[in-house]
C-alpha positions in Angstrom: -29.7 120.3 91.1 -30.5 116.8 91.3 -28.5 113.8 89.0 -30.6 110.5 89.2 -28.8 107.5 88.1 -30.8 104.6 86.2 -28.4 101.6 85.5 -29.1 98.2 83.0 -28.7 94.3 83.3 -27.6 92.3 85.5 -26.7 95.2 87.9 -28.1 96.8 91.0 -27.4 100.2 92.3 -23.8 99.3 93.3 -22.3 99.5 90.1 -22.3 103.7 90.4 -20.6 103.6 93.7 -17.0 104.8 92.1 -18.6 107.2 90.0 -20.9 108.5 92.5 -17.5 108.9 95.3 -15.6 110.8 92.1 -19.5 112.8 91.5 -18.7 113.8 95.0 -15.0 114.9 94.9 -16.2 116.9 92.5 -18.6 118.5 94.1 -21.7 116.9 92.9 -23.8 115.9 95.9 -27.5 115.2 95.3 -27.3 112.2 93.6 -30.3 109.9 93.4 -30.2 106.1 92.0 -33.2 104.9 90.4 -33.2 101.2 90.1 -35.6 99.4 87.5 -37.9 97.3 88.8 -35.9 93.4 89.4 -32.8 94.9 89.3 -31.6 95.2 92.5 -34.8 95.7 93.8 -38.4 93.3 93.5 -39.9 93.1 90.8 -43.4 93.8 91.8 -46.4 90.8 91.0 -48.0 91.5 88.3 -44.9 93.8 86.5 -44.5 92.6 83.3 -41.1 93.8 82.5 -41.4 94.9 79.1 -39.8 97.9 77.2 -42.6 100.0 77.9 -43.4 99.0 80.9 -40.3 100.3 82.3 -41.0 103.2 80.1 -43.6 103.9 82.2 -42.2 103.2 85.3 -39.4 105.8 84.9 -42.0 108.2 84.1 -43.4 107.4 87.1 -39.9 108.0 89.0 -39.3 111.1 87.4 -42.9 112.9 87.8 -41.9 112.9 91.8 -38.9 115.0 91.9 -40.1 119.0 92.5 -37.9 120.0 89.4 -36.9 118.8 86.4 -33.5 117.1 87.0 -30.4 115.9 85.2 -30.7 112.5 84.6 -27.9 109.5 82.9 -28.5 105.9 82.2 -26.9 103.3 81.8 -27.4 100.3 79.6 -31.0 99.4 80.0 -31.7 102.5 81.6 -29.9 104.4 79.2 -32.7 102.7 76.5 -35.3 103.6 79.5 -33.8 107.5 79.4 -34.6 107.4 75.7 -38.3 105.7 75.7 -39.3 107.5 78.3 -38.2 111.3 77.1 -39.8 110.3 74.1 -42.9 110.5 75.8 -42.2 113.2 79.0 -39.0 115.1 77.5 -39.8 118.1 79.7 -39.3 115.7 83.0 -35.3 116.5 82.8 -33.3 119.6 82.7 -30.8 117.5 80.7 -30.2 113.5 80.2 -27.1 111.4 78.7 -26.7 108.0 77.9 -24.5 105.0 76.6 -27.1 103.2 75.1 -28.5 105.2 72.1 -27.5 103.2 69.6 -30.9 100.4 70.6 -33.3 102.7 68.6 -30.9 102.8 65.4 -32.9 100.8 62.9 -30.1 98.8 61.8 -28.8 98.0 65.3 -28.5 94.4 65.5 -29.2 92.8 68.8 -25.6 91.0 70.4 -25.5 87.4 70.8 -26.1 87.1 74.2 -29.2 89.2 73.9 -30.6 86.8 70.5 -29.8 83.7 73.2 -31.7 85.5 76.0 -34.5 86.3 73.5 -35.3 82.3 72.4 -37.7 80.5 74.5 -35.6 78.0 76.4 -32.3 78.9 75.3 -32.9 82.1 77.0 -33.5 80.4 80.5 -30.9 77.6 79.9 -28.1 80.6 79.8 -29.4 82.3 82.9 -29.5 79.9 85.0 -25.6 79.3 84.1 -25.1 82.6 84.2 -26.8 83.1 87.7 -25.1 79.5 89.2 -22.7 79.1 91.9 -22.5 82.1 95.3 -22.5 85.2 95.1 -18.2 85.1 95.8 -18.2 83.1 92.3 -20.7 85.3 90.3 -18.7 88.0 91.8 -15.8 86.8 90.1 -17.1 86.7 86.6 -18.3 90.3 87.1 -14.9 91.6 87.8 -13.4 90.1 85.1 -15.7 92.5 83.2 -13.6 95.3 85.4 -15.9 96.1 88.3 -14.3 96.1 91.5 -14.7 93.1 93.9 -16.7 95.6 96.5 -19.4 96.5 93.9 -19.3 92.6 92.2 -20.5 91.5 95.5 -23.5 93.2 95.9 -24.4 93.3 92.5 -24.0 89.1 92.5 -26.2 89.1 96.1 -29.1 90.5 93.7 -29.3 88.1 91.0 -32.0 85.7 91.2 -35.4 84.5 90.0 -36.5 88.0 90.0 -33.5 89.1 87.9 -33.8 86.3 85.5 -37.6 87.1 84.7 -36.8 90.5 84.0 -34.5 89.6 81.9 -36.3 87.3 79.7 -39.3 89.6 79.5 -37.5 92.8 78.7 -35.2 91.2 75.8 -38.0 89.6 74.3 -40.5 92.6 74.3 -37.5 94.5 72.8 -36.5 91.9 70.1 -36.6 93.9 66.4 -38.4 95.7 65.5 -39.8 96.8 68.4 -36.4 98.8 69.2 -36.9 100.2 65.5 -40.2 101.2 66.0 -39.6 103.2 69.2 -36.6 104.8 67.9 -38.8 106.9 65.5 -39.0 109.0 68.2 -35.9 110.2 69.3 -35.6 113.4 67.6 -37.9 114.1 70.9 -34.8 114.1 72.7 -33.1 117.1 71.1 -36.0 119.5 72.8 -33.1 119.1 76.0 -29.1 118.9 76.4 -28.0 115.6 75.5 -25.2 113.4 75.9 -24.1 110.6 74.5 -21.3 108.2 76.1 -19.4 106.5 73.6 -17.3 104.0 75.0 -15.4 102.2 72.6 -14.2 98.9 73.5 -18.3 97.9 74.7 -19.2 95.3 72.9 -23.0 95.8 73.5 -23.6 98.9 71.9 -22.9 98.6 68.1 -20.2 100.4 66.0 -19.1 103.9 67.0 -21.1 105.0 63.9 -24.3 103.2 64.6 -23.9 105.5 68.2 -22.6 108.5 66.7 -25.7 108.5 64.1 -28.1 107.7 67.1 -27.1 110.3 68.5 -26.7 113.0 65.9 -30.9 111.9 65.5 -31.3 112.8 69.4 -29.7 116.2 69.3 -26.7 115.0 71.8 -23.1 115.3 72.2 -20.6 112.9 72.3 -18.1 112.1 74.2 -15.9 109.1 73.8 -14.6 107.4 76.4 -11.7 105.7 74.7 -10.6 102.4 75.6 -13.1 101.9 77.9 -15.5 99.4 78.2 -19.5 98.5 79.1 -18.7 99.1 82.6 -16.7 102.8 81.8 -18.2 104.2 85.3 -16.4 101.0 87.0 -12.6 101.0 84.8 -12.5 104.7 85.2 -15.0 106.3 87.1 -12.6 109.5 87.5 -12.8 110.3 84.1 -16.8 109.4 83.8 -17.2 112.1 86.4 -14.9 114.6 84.1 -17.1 113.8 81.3 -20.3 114.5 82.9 -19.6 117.2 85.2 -17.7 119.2 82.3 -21.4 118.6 80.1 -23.8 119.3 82.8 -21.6 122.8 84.0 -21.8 124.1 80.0 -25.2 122.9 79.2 -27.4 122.3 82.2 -25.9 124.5 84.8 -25.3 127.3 82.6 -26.8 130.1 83.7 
């Protein structure tokens, strides 16, 4: 069966190389990476990089496989999982995410998302964020615990591209709109759910705001204690333990 991979902001594909190498060991093959459009890959003219845009887009990306398959996400594209099996729940055989907690309708956006979200302020921070070469913005990334390997190629993606789909996503997803949306996650409990709770993120909210997300989804959870936003980066061993011990009892049950 097929896993496809959708990772979040500011990444690229290369942030599941540990986990997919430990996916591997474990003898979990057929692994597909599905990069949102200006992450990692261009963002096409005319995209407008809004919450439902990529909504729609994933839809898209999941509509081609034969069968339904097993999908994860990651930050943003654990918040694309959710809108978009809202919508097309019966696209996967089974889904898990870190990033529930978005649709909670007290879930309070993080600073760096409020900064992102104000006109000016918003561009001001990215291009700061973005500055220097790729070896420097590689550096800040693995202070956040991804490996220099991975840092690299993530920092040779950031750009213009990056830093419009940034700005548009935030600010189509500033509250209520994340409110709104989340009226519909009880859609996700019509497949086997998973919710990654890592505790030390400081992204996601309290562990009840998650927990409560994703008692309203139909998911389990599993917390991935002591780890961080990156989990699948500081410990991609024990990701792949988490996952593979879900998807063998629930979606590759016979």
């Amino acid at each position: 069966m097929t896993v496809a991979l959708v990772h979040g902001n500011p990444e690229s594909a290369a942030i599941w190389d540990p986990l997919v190498a430990e996916l591997a060991r474990a003898g979990v093959d057929d692994v597909v990476r599905l990069s949102p459009p200006g992450f990692g890959v261009p963002l096409p003219a005319g995209f407008p990089a809004t919450v439902t845009a990529y909504r729609d887009w994933l839809i898209s990306e999941l509509e081609r496989f034969d069968r339904p398959v097993d999908v994860l996400g990651h930050d943003w594209g654990g918040g694309h999982v959710g809108t978009a099996l809202m919508e097309r729940p019966e696209l996967v055989r089974s889904w898990a995410s870190d990033a529930l907690s978005l649709f909670e309708p007290d879930y309070v956006w993080h600073d760096l998302a409020q900064t992102w979200q104000t006109p000016g302020d918003g561009e001001a921070s990215l291009d700061e964020m973005f500055a220097g070469t790729p070896a420097e913005r590689a550096e800040r990334l693995q202070a956040f615990g991804i490996d220099r390997p991975e840092a690299l190629q993530i920092a040779g993606v950031q750009g213009d591209e990056m830093k419009q789909a940034i700005l548009a996503l935030y600010r189509s997803a500033a509250q209520p709109a994340m409110a709104e949306l989340g009226k519909g996650l009880s859609t996700l409990a019509s497949r086997p759910g998973l919710a990654l709770v890592a505790t030390a993120d400081p992204f996601g909210g309290s562990e009840e705001i998650r927990r409560r997300a994703a008692e309203r989804a139909g998911a389990e959870v599993a917390v991935l204690d002591g780890l961080g936003h990156w989990w699948m980066a500081e410990d991609p061993a024990r990701g792949a333990r988490v996952l593979t011990a879900f998807w063998r009892a629930r979606a590759w049950s016979p």
